[in-house]
N, C-alpha and C positions, 0 to 999 in steps of 0.2 A: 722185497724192499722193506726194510726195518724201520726207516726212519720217519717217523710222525710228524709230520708238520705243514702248512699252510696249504702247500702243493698234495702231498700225501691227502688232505683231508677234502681237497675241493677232486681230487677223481675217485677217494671212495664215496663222494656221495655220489656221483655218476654210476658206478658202479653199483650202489645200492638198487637203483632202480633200472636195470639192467638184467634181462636174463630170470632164472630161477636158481637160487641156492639149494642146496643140499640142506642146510643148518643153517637156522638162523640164529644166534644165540644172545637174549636177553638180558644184562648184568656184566659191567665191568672189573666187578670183584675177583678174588681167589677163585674160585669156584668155574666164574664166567669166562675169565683168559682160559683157566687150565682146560676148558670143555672147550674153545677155539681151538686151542695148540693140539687136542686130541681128536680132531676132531678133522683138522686139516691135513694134521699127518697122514691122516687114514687113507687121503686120497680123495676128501669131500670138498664142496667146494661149499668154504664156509664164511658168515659173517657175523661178529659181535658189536654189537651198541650198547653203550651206555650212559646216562640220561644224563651225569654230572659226569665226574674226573674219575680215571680208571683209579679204584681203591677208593673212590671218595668215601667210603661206608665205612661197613664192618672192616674189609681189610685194611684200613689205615689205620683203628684203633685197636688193635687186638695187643695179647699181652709181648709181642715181638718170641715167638718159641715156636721149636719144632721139637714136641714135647709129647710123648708117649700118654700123658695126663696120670703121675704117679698114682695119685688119689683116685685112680677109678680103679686102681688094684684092689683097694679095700671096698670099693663095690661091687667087687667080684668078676667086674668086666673084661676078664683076662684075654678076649680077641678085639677089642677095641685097641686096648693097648699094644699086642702085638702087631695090628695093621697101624698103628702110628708110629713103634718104633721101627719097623721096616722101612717106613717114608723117609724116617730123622735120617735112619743110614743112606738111603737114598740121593737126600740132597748134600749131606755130607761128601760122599764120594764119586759123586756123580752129577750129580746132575746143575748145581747152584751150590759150589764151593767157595767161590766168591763171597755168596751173599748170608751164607748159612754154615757158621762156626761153634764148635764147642762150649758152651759155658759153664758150671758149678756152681751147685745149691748145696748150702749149707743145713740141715735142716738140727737147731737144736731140742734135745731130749730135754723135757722139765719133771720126769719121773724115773725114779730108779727100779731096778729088779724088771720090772715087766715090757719096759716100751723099747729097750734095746732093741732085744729079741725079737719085739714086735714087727718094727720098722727095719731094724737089718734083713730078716727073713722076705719083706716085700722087697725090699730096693734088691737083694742078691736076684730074687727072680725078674725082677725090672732088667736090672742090664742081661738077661738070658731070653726072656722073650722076642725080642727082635733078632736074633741069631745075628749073625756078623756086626762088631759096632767100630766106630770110629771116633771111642769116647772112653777115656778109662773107666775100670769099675768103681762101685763104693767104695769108700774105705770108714771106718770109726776112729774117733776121737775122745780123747778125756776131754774133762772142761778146760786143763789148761792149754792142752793140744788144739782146741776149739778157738779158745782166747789167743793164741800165738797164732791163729791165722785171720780172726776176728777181734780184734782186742775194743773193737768199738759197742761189740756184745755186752750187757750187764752180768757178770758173773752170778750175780743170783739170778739168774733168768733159766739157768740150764744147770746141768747135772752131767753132763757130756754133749755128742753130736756124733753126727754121721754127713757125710758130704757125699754125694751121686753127679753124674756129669748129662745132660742135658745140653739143644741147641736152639743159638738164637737166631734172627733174621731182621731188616729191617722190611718189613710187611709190606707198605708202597711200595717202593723199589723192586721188592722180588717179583708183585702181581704187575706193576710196569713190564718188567724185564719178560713175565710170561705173554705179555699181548705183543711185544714186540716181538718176539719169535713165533709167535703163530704169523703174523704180519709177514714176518721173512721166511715161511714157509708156505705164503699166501692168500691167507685170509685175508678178507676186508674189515677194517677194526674203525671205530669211529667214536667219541667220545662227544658228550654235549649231543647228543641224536636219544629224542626218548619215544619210545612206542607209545601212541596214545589211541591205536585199536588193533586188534588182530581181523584178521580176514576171514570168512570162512566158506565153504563149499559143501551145505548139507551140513554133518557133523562135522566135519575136517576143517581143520584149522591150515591154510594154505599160506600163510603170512603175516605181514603187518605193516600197517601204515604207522609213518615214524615224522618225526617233526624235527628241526634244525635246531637246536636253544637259543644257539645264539641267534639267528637269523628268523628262525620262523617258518623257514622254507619247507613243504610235507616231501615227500616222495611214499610210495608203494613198493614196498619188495616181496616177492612170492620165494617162500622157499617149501619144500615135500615136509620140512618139520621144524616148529619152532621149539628151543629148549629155555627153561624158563629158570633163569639163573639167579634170580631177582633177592635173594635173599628174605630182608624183611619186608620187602615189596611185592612178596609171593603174591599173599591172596591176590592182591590188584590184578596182577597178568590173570588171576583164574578169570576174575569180574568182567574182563575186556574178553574173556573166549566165551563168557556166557554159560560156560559151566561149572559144577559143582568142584571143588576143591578137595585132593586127595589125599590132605593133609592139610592143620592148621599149623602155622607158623607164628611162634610169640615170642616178644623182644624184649632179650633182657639187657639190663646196662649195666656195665661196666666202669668201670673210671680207673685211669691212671695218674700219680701226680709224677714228675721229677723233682730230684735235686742235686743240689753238687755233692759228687763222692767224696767230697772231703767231711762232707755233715757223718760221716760212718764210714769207719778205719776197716777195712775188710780187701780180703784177696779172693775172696767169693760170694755169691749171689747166697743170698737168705731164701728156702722157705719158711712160714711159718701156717698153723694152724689159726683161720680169724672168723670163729663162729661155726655156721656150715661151710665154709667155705677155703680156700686157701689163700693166703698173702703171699707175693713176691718181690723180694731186693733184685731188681735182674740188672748187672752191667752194665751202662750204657755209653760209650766212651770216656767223658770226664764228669757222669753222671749217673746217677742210681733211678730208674723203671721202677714206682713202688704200687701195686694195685694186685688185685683187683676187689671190684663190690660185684653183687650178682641181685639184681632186684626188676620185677615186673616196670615195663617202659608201655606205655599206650599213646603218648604224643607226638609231635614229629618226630617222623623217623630220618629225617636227611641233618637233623640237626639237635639231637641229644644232650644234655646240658646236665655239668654233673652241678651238684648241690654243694653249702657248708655240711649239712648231714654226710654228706657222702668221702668231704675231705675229712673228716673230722672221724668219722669208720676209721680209711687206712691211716692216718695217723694215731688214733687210739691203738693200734694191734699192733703198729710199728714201734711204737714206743715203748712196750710191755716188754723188749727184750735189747733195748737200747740204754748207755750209761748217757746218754747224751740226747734227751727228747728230743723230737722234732716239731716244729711248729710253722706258719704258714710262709713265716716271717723266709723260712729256708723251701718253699716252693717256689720254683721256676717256670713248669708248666702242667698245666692239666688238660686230658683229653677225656673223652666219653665215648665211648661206643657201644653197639650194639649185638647182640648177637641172634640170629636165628634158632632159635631152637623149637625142636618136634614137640607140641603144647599137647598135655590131658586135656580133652575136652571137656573134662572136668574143672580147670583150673588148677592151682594150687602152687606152690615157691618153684622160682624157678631153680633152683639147684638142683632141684630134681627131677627135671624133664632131661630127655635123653641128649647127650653130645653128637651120638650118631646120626647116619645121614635114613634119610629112603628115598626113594626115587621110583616116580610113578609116572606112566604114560594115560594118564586120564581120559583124554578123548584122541582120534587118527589125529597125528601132525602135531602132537603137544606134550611135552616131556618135562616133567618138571624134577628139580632135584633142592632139597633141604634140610637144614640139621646138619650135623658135620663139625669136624675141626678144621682149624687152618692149617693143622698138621697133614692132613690128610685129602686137601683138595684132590688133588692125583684122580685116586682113588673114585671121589666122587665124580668128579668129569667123567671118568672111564665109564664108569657106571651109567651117567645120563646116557652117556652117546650109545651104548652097549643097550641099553631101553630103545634107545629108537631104531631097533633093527628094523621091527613090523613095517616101518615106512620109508626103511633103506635099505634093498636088498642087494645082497652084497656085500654087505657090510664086513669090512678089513678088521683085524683086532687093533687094540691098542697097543701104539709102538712108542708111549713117551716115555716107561722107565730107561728108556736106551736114548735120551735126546736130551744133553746137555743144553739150558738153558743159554741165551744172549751171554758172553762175556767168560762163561766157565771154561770154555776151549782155549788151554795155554795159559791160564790164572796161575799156576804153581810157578811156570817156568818164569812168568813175571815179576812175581814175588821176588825169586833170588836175585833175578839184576834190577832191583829196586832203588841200590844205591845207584850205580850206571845209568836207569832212566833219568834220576833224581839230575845227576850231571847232567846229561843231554839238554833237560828242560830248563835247568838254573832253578827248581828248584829244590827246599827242604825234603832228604827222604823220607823223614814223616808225612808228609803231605801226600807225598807219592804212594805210599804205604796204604792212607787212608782213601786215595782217590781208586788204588787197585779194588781196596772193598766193597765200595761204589760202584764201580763201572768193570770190572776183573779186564778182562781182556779187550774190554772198547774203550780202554783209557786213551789210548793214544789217536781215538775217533774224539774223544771229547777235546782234548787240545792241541789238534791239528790245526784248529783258524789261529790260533795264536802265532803260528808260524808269520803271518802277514800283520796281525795283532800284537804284538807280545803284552799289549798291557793289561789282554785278557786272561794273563797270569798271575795278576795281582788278586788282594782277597778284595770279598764283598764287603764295601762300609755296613758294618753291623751286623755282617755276618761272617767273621775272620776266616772259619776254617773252611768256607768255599772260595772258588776262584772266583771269578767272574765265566770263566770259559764254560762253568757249571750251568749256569743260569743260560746263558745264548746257547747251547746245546739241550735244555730244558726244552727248550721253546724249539728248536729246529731239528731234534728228533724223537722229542719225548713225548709232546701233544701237550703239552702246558697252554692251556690258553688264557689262564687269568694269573693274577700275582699269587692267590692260595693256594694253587695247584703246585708252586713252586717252595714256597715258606711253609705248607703247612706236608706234601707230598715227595716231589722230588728230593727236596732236602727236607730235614724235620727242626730248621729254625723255629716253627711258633709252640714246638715244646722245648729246648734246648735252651731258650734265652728267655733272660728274664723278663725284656720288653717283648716276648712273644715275637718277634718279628717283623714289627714298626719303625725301628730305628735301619732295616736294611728296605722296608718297601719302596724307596724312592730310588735307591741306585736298581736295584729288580725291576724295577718298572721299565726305567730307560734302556735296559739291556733286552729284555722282552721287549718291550714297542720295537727295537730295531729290526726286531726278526718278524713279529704280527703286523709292522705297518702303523701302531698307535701315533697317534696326531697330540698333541701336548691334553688335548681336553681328555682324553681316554686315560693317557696317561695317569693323571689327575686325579681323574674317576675311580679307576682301579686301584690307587695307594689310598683313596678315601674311602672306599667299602671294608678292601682290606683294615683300615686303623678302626671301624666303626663293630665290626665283626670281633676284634681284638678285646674293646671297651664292652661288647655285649657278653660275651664269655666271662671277663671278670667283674661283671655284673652278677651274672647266673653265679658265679660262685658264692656270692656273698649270701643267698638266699637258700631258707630251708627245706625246701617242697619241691618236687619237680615241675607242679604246675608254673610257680611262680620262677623260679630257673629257665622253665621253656619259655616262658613268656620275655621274659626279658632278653634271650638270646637270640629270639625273632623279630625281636626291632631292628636288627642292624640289617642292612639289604643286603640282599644272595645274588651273588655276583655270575647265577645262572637262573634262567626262569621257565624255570621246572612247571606243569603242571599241578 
């Protein structure tokens, strides 16, 4: 059973406290689904919680790439990169084709005679380390070759270019699409459930007692091993097992802004070099992905707030090779997130703590896994569950490179009768087009009720390029349970539009209460946290500090209550 919703969520919590699992697993993120789906495949009988909305974290904010991390070539980390691009081909042709297609970086040269060489010499071994790809190779460019595919570039900015091909994802969607397939391989998946103890028996950790968010309601669940998916909420789960921690975990933040692709004439994504770090223009339908910053974060972790300093970063380095600056005036949305990374216990920048993962069974019954790319969850799931053999014997290998994700089964074939469905349904095959890369092969799951509806084929007031049939499918197999799980996750309305999201929360609202049951006062409620959430963000942006950023985007109420 795949489908997430009211029903679905009142018998896994029956379920929760029922019996003994095999794996318990901690964190709704990338990480968390991937090490359910792998975990259940195995033949275990598994469960994941998570305390907010699956992705509400790191996986919602990342830079949207399934990306080998060119720049760690030149630090030498030549098997990182090749277990990422194995992943890229992975999901390219296999596994989430749907949700994970080819994109191109530009990347211009600003020095003659030596950086060619340079850069050609890594990007040729770039497209060769992953063996099989599903992306063409580099290729080089003069500046005017450059300029004839980029013409929104400042020609004095560059000297030539070289263009490499890389893939993107929409990160929600794809860590949804992974819990829903461990679901419909049978795990128990439950979202808004946050562990506030673990259990234990002697040294062993036997489970954990877990709390309702919305309701309040506790239950106990016993499983032989809990996996601690938790991200940048690692230490926390060590705190609650009462032991030492086998690895620290430090967060650094990120920021992305968008804007309209019209602000920058290009047929390809920009990298550029911004400090220690790298800049990216990533495609984003009628919109350009421009980030990231990389800087130490200590404050709330469920709610990250990027700064003016930090717009004001990727707009300085974006502009340094644009004929046409950008300025705030042409932002549309900005996000913040966070990332895990393996900390010196020394301290020091985070650009240079490691991307890779480790994974550690610290005390019987406790696995924790952290560090990592999003390129590479796979990997890491495989890894945790592969650590807890000592307390699952038996233990099967990992079978997810052979298990196409939710909607990948039959995505091609629907593609070509695109125009066909488009007739069937009455509508535009654009729409059609876009709704395949969404939902690939469970599109015609998403607007089946229209059949007795049709006017659940119209679009969202204020949010044109969804249906309506989006949103009530949101809510009845997604596990959406508030209005930002929708505006800000399912679909990515609160970075796309310039109102963030507010001008559609009133019709969302009514289309979700139909399916949750909301009473007009809920209703209400929820388009008013929502708008309040919206005005606290573009607060935080005005403001230079992270402290005072954080501050002000924790006035507006969380429309979950969290611990």
């Amino acid at each position: 059973m795949s489908a997430l919703n009211p029903r679905q969520r009142n018998d896994s919590w029956a379920q929760l406290g029922t019996g003994t699992f095999d794996v318990l697993i901690v964190g709704g993120g990338v990480t968390g689904t991937g090490a359910a789906l792998d975990a259940t495949t195995r033949g275990l009988r598994t469960a994941v919680v998570e305390q907010r909305d699956w992705a509400a974290g790191t996986s919602s904010r990342s830079s949207k790439l399934f990306h080998g991390g060119l720049r760690y070539l030149e630090q030498l980390n030549f098997s990182l990169v090749r277990e990422a691009l194995r992943e890229r081909e992975l999901m390219l042709s296999t596994l989430a084709p749907h949700l994970v297609r080819p994109v191109s970086f530009l990347y211009p040269l600003r020095h003659r005679g030596w950086e060619r060489p340079y850069i050609g010499a890594g990007m040729l071994l770039y497209d060769h380390l992953g063996g099989a790809r599903s992306v063409p190779g580099h290729r080089h460019y003069t500046r005017r070759g450059a300029l004839t595919l980029a013409p929104g570039l400042d020609p004095a900015a560059l000297t030539g270019a070289l263009r490499y091909h890389d893939a993107q994802v929409d990160d929600a969607r794809h860590t949804l699409t992974l819990v829903r397939t461990a679901a419909a391989h049978g795990a128990v998946a439950r979202s808004s459930t946050e562990v506030v103890a673990l259990h234990r028996d002697g040294k062993r950790v036997t489970g954990a007692r877990v709390r309702d968010v919305e309701t309040g309601a506790v239950t106990d669940v016993r499983a032989r091993v809990v996996v601690n998916c938790a991200g940048v909420w690692s230490d926390r789960v060590h705190e609650l097992a009462g032991g030492d921690s086998p690895f620290t975990v430090r967060a650094s933040k990120g920021v992305h802004i968008t804007v309209p692709r019209e602000v920058f004439r290009s047929e390809s994504g920009l990298i550029l070099r911004a400090g220690k770090s790298v800049l990216f223009f990533i495609p984003w339908g009628a919109r350009w992905v421009i980030g990231t910053t990389d800087t130490p974060w200590d404050l709330d972790a469920a709610h990250p707030a990027a700064t003016s300093a930090d717009i004001a970063h990727i707009l300085h380095h974006a502009n340094s090779v644009l004929t046409r600056p950008l300025t705030t005036d042409d932002i549309l949305g900005v996000y913040a997130g966070l990332r895990p990374l393996l900390a010196q216990r020394s301290g020091g920048d985070t650009t240079a703590l490691s991307r890779e993962h480790a994974v550690a069974r610290s005390q019987p019954g406790l696995v924790s896994v952290a560090g990592g790319k999003y390129t590479t969850y796979r990997v890491m799931a495989a890894d945790a569950i592969d650590t807890a053999a000592p307390d699952l014997p038996g233990l099967r290998p990992s079978v997810t490179a052979m298990i196409p994700i939710l909607g990948a089964d039959g995505y091609h074939a629907l593609v070509n009768r695109a125009g066909r469905l488009a007739t069937d349904y009455g509508l535009e095959e654009r729409l059609v087009r876009a709704l395949l890369d969404r939902y690939g092969s469970l599109t015609g799951e998403v607007l089946a009720p229209a059949a007795g509806k049709p006017g659940l084929l119209a679009p969202v007031p204020g949010a044109e390029k969804h249906l309506k049939a989006e949103i009530r499918y949101a809510a009845t197999h997604e596990g959406a349970l508030h209005i930002d799980d929708v505006l800000a996750r399912r679909t990515r309305v609160s970075i796309e539009c310039g109102d963030r999201g507010t001008e559609a929360a009133e019709a969302v609202a009514g289309l979700m209460g139909d399916v949750l049951g909301w009473d007009a006062r809920t209703r209400d409620a929820e388009v008013e946290a929502y708008s309040e959430r919206v005005s606290a963000e573009r607060a935080a942006h005005q403001l230079p500090d992270d402290v005072a950023a954080a501050t002000a985007r924790l006035r507006a109420r969380d429309s979950r209550s969290v611990s």
